[in-house]
N, C-alpha and C positions, 0 to 999 in steps of 0.2 A: 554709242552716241547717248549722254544724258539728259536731262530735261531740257536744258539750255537752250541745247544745238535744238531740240526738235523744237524748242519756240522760238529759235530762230527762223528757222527754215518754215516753217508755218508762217509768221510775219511776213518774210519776203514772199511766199508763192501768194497771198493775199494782196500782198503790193503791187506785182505783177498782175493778177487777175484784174485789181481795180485799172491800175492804166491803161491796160488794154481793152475792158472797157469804154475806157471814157474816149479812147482813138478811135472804135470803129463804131461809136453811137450809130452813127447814120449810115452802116452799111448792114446791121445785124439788124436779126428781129425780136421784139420784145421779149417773144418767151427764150431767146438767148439769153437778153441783157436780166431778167427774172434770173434766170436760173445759176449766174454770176453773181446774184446780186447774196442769195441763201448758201452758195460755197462758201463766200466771205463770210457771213455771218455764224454759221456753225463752227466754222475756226476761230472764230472770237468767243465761240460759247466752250468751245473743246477746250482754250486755255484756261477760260473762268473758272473749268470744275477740274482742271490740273492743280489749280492753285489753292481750289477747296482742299481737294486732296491732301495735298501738301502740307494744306494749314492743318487740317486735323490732323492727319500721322504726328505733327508735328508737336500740337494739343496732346495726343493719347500718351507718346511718350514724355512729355512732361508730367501730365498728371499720375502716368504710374508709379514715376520717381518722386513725387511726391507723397502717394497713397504709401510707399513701401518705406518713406521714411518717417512716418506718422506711425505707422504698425512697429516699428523697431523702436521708437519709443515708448510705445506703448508696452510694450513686452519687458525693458528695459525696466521703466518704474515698478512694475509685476515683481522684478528679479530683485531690484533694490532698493525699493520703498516699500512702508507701512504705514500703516495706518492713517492720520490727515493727508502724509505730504503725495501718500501715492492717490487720494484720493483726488486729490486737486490736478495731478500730473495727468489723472484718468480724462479728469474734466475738459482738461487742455486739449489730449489729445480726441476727443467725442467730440470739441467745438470746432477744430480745424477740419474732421472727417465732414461734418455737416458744411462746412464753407466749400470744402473739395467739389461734395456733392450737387450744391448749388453753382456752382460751376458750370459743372459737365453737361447739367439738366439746364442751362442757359443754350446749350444748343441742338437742335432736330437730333432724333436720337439715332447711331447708327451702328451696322451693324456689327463693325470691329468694335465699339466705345463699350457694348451694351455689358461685356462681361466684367471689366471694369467697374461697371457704373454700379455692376451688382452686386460684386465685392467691397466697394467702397459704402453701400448701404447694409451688406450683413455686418461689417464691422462697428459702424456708427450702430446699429441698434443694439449689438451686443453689450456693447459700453453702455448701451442708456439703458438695459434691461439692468447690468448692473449697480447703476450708477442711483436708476431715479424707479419708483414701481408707480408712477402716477402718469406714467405716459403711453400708457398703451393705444389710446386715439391716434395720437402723433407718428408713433413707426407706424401703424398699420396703415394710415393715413400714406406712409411712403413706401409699404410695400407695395397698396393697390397703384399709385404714378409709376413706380417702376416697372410693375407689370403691363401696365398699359403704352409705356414707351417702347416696353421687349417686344410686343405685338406691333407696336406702329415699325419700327425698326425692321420686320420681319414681314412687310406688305401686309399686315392684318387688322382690323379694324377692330376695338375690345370699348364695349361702353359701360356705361352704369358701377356702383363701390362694392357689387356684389363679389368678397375675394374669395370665397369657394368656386363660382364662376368663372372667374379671372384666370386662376390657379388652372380650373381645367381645359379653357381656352389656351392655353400657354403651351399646356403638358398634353393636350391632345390634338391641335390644330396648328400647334407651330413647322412651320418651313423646315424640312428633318435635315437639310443641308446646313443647317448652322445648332444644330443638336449635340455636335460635338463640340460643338466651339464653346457653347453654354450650359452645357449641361452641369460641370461642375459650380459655375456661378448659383445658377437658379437651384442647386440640390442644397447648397450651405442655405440662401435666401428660404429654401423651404424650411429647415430647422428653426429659421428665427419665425417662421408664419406658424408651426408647431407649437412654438414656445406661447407665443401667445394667446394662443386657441387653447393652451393647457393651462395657462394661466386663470385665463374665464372657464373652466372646466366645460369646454366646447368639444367634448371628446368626438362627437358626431362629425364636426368638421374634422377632426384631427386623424378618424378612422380612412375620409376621403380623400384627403390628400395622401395620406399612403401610399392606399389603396391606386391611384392616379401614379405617383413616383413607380409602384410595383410596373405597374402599365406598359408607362412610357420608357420602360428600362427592359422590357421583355421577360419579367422574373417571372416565377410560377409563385400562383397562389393557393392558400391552403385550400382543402377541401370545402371545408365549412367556415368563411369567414363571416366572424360574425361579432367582434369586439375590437379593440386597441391592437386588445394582446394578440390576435393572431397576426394581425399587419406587420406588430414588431417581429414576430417569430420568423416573417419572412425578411424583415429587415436586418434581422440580427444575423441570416444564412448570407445577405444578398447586395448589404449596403458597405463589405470591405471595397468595394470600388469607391465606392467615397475616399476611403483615407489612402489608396493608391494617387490618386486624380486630383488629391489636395497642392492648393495653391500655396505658395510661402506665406503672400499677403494675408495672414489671418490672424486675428487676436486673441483667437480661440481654436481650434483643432475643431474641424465639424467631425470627426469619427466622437471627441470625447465629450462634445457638445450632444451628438447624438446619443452617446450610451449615457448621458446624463438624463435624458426629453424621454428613453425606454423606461428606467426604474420609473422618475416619475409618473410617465403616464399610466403604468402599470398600477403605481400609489393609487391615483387619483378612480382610479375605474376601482378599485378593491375598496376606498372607500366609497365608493358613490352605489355598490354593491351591499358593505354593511350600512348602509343608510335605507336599503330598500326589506331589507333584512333578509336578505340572498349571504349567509355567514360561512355556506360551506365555499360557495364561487369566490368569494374576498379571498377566503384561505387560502385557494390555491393559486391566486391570481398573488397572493403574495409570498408565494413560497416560488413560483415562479420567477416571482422577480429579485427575487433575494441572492437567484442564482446568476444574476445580470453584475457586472461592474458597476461598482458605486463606492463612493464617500465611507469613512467610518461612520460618522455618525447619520447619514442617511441609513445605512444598514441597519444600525441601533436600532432607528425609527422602524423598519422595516418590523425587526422582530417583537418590537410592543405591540404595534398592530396584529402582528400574527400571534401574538398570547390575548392577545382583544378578542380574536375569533376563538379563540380554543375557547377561551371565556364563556362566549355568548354560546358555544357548543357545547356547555357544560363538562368542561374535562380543565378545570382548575390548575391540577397539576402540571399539565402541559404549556397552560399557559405562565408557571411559573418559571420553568426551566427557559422560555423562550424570554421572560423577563432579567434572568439571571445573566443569560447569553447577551441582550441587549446589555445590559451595564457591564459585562467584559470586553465588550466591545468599544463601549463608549460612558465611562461612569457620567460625563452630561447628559446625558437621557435622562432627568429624571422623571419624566412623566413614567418610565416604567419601574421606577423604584417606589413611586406613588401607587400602581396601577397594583403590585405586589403588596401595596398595606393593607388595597380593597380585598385581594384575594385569601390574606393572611384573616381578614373579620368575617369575609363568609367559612372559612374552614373554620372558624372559634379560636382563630390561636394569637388567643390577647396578647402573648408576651413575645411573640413574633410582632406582632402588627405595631407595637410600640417600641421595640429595637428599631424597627425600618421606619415608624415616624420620625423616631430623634435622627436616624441618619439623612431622611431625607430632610428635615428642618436645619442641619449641621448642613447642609448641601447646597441649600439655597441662600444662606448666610453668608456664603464663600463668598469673598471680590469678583464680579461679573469677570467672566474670558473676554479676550479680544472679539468684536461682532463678527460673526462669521463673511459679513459681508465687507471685510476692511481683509480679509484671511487671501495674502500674495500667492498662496498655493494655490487658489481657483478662481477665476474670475468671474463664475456665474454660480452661486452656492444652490441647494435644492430647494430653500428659503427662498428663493426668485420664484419659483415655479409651482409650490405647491401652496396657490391661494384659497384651495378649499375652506370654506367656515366652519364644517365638521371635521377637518381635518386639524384645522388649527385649535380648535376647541379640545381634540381630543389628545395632540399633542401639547399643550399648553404648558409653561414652568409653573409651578403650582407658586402663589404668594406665601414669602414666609408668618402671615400674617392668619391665614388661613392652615397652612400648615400647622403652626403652634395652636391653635384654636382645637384644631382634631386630635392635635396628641393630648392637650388637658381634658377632654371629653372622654379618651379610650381610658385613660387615668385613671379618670373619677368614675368610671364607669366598671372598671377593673377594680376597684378599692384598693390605689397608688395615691391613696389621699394628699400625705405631702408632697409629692410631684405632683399633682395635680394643683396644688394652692399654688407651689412656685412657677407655674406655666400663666394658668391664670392673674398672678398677679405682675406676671411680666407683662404682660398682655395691657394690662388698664395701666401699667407705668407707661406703657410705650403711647398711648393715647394721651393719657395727661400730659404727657411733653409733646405729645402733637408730631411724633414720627411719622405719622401717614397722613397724606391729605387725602389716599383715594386709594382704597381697597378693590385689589381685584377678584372679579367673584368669577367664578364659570359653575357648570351645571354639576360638576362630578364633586367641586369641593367648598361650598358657600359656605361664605362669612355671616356670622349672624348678624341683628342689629345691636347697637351698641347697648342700648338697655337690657337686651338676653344676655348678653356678655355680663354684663354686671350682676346679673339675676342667679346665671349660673357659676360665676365664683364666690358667691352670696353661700351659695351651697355647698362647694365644696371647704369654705371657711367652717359651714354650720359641721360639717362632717369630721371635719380636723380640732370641732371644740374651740374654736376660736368663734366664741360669739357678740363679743363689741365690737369684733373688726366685720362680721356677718351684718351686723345692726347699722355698722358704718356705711357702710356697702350700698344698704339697701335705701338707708335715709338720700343717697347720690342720687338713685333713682327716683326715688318719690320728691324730692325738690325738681328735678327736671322734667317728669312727666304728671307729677300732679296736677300742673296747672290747666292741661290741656286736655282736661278729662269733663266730659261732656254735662249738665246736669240731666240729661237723659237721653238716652238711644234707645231709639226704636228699627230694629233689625228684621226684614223678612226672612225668612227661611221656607226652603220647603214640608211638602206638611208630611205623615205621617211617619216621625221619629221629631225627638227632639237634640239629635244631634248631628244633624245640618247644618249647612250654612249661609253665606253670604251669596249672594247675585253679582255678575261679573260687574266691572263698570264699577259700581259702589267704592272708589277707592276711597273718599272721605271717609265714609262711614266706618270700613275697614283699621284706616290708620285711628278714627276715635277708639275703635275696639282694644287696637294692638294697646292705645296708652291708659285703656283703661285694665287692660291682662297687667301691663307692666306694673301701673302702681299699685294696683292688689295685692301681686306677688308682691313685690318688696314687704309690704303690712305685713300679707302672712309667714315668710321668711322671717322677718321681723318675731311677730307672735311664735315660733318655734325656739327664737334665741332667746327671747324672753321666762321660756317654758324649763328651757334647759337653766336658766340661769336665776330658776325659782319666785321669779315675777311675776304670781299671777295676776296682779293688779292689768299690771303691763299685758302681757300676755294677752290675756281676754279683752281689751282696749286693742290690740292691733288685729285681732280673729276678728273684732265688731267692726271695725273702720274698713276693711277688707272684704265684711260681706255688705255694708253700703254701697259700697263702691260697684261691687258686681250687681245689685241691683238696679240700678239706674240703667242698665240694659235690657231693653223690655223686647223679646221675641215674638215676631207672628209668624204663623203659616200661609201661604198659599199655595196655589196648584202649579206651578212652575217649575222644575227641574235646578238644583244649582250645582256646580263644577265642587269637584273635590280639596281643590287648593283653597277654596273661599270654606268650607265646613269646619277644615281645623280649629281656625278661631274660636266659632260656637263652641266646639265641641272642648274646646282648652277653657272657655269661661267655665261650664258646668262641671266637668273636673273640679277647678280652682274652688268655686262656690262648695261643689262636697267635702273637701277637702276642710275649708274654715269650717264648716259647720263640726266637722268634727273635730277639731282644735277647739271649736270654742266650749264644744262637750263636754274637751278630757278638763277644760278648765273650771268648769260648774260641779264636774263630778271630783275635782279633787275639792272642790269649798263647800262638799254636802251637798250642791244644789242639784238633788238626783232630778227633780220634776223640770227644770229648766235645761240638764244636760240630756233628758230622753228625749226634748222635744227638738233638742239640736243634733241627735245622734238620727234621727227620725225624716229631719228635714236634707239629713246627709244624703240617705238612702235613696228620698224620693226625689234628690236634685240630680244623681249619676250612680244607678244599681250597681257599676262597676268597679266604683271604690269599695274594697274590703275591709280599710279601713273604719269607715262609717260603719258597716254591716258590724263588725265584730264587738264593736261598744255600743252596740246596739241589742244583739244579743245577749252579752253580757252581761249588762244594765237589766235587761228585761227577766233574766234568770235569777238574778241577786234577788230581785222586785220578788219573784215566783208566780210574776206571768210567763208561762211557760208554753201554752197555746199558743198565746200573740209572740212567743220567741219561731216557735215551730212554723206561724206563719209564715213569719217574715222570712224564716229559712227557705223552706217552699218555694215562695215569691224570688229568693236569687238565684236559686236552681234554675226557674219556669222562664228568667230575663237573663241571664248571663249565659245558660247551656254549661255549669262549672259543675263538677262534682264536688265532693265535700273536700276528698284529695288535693282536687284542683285549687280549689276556695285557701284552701290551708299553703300548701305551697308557692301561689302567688302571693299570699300577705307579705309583708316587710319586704317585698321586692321593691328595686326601681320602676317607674311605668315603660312601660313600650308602647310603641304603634309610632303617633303622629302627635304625642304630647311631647310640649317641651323638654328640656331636662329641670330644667328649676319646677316643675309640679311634681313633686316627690311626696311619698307620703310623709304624714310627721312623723319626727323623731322621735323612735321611743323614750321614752322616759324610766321614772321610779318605778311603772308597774307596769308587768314583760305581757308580752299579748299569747295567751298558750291557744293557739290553732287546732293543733292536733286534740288538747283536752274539749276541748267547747264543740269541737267537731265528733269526737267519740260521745259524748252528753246527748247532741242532737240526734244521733242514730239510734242511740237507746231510747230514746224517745219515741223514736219515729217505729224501730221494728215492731211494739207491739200492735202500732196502729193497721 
């Protein structure tokens, strides 16, 4: 008998009950004609929720043939689309999952609809995870409704947007009679509630829901849980029931959705470990996970990070071979072909470090790849999920603008003169046509400002004997930043030393500093090209306009403490100031003016003891003189302030500067007359042994 007959035959036994009511009103008694009166009426309520019934069985397989023809298209454009058109085809098919879903959620939720309704929401979010990264509010927004219709569906009452709550309401309180029905639902639904929580690097929440899945599945857990990584360790033994129990309807495989959410989350705890400076626990949290299935070029990523760690654990070499491994893996990595130039300058192997600049500058030149997030082989790349700031920073493409910048530095710093002009002067070509509106800088490889740039191939022209085009150079810079040079600054600093600096906050005063460092330089670059090119007119005219300039910044002390990054400054004016003073020396002393070059070789000394420069025409002046006491002083006094020995004093002359000075403060260019360190230092000891 099918539904029909029984609503037939229900109809007529109500038919009959009413008539025979209505014939024996006046011989029955009330609570008779009552109790006739509710048979009738529960037959009328018995058909209404036949028909519900009906209607929904009726709904569910509609919508499923609908949900399974949306996912077949989806997979479809996967298979043979690229790049716009299967973007748009993605779009198409994410905006009909959302209309399905508004659907279904138009009616009380129940408890055959609920697994449906759950699949049809992991797939819509997995397309929008792919699709868009600004909507994380919105799915979460619809995981917490759907978990709150799982519970209503299931007699439970679930309130408030707390979803670690929700989650555990769901997975520890739900009605275990329908556990089976759902459990595949709610497991994929958990991967996308993963994804998101890994996204926000909420690993806390992410260790709880595991931990809650381990639970309510009956799996054992490790001994000592106590991170991500153990959760996954039990997930990676415990969660093949997932891809047995998978439903066809998916746009995603939740086994490879999950072994994708393991690498990551494993990334993300190993970086949020070397951020705390925990370098051995990173290590192994990423040699762990190196052993998980993943992506090539996730793996890449994997093994820079893990020569990141060797790095910071002082074992260089390790970290190179894991950098080499990375680019065999995946030569787009180059953050580890970069990470390999830093490690090629702390071992000293200049002509390593600059082979792997030009390749990696050859590298980043190349026509961009397809974006990995247009790439038909995956539809959720590890670019989705690893939103770390340190993580992005640390994996970064380095700009090719920044890169060439660092190869003409190791150049010029290697004495690669002529590579170094032709780096540099690509570099200010590429500005004068206005190639770049917008330099990217990160912490590992900063772009200078534009006037250092021009300051420092000022120098490497002045190096190469190219000195009109040095003079050229530098006059660019003093037309653009002379103007904005202050007619005086008054600069706190802190007190006992005079090479401190600036108070935080202070950026005005700062950037009047920077354009007063800048147009100096240029002057005094200027006065070197001059020197070389037999003008001392000149010459001495840009050493004087160079040390006015540094004048008009008047330091004081107080008792206040200032930050390291603000001292440079100070500490690059006084340099720069000893420096002209001794340019303007060598120029008085080549025109005879011994009395006016000692008192410039003098004022060298006493503006930065650590120029050798000053000191050495200083002593040497004062020897020639045959004050030989006031030489022996002065020697004295750079021993008792610098801590150099006479060795030392000698083999630092005619270096480039180190520490924290720019590259354009170099000392001056020798000239006609060679500086002998070694003789003037054996002079001085002979002097000094008899004493």
């Amino acid at each position: 008998m099918d539904k029909s007959d029984d609503r037939k035959l229900l109809q007529l036994h109500g038919e009959v009950l009413v008539e025979k009511s209505g014939v024996l009103t006046c011989m029955q008694s009330c609570s008779s004609c009552l109790a006739l009166l509710l048979f009738s009426l529960t037959a009328e309520s018995l058909l209404k929720r036949m028909d519900r019934d009906t209607a929904s069985h009726g709904c569910l397989e509609i919508w499923t043939g609908e949900h399974y023809n949306i996912v077949h298209k989806c997979k479809a454009a996967c298979r043979a689309q690229k790049g716009t058109q299967q973007k748009e085809a993605l779009k198409q098919c994410h905006s009909e999952l959302r209309k399905l879903l508004q659907k279904m959620q138009g009616l009380p939720p129940a408890v055959s609809s609920v697994p449906l309704e759950l699949s049809v929401l992991y797939n819509a979010s997995v397309l929008n995870l792919r699709l868009s990264a600004n909507t994380r509010e919105e799915d979460q927004a619809g995981i917490t409704q759907a978990l709150l219709r799982a519970l209503e569906a299931a007699g439970r009452h679930g309130t408030g947007s707390d979803s670690l709550q929700l989650w555990r309401l769901v997975l520890q309180l739900l009605n275990w009679e329908h556990w089976e029905q759902w459990e595949p639902s709610l497991t994929r639904l958990a991967c996308v509630q993963w994804a998101h929580w890994l996204c926000t690097c909420q690993l806390h929440c992410v260790r709880e829901l595991l931990l809650w899945l381990a639970e309510s599945q009956g799996w054992s857990l490790p001994a000592c849980p106590g991170s991500p990584l153990d959760v996954q360790s039990v997930l990676a033994e415990e969660c093949q029931s997932w891809e047995s129990r998978a439903a066809p309807g998916e746009v995603l495989s939740a086994a490879q959705f999950r072994e994708l959410l393991h690498t990551c989350t494993a990334i993300t705890q190993g970086v949020e470990w070397m951020e705390a400076g925990q370098y051995q626990e990173a290590l192994g949290g990423f040699q762990q996970a190196a052993a998980l299935p993943s992506p090539r070029p996730l793996h890449a990523q994997l093994l820079t990070l893990t020569g990141l760690c060797f790095l910071k654990l002082g074992k260089p070499q390790s970290g190179l071979q894991c950098y080499r491994q990375a680019l065999e893996m995946d030569f787009g990595c180059l953050c580890a072909l970069y990470q390999s130039c830093v490690v090629y300058r702390q071992l000293g192997e200049a002509e390593a470090e600059i082979e792997a600049l030009g390749l990696l500058y050859t590298a980043v030149m190349l026509p961009a790849h397809c974006d990995p997030a247009c790439d038909s082989a995956a539809l959720i790349g590890p670019e989705s999920l690893l939103q770390s700031p340190t993580l992005i920073s640390l994996l970064r493409k380095p700009h090719p603008f920044c890169v060439k910048h660092c190869l003409a530095q190791r150049s010029l710093q290697s004495g690669r003169t002529a590579e170094a002009v032709e780096h540099y002067l690509d570099l200010l070509a590429s500005f004068q046509e206005g190639a770049s509106q917008r330099v990217i800088v990160d912490n590992s490889l900063a772009f200078p400002r534009i006037p250092e740039l021009y300051l420092e191939a000022a120098v490497s022209l002045l190096k190469a004997r190219r000195y009109q085009d040095a003079i050229t150079v530098c006059e660019e810079v003093v037309s653009k930043t002379g103007a904005l040079v202050p007619e005086r600054l008054t600069l706190e600093c802190p007190p006992n030393t005079e090479r401190d600096g600036l108070w935080a906050g202070e950026s005005e005063k700062r950037e009047s500093l920077n354009c007063v460092l800048w147009t100096a330089a240029a002057c005094f670059l200027q006065g070197q090209a001059f020197t070389q090119l037999k003008e001392g007119k000149e010459s001495l005219s840009h050493y004087s306009r160079c040390i006015n300039l540094l004048v008009k910044v008047h330091v004081t002390y107080s008792e206040r403490q200032g930050g390291d990054s603000e001292q440079s400054g100070v500490r690059s004016l006084q340099r720069l100031k000893s420096l002209a003073f001794t340019g303007r020396g060598l120029c008085f002393l080549e025109r005879a003016q011994d009395r006016e070059a000692l008192h410039s070789f003098q004022l060298s000394v006493q503006t930065d003891p650590g120029v050798v420069e000053g000191l050495y025409w200083l002593l040497e002046l004062l020897w020639r003189l045959g004050r030989r006491e006031e030489a022996l002083s002065c020697w004295r006094t750079f021993q008792s302030c610098t801590g150099r020995s006479a060795e030392e004093a000698a083999s630092a002359a005619g270096q480039d500067l180190q520490g924290d000075y720019p590259l354009y403060l170099l000392p001056p260019l020798q000239g006609d007359a060679p500086r002998d360190w070694e003789g003037l230092s054996r002079r001085m000891l002979e002097e000094c042994s008899p004493l």
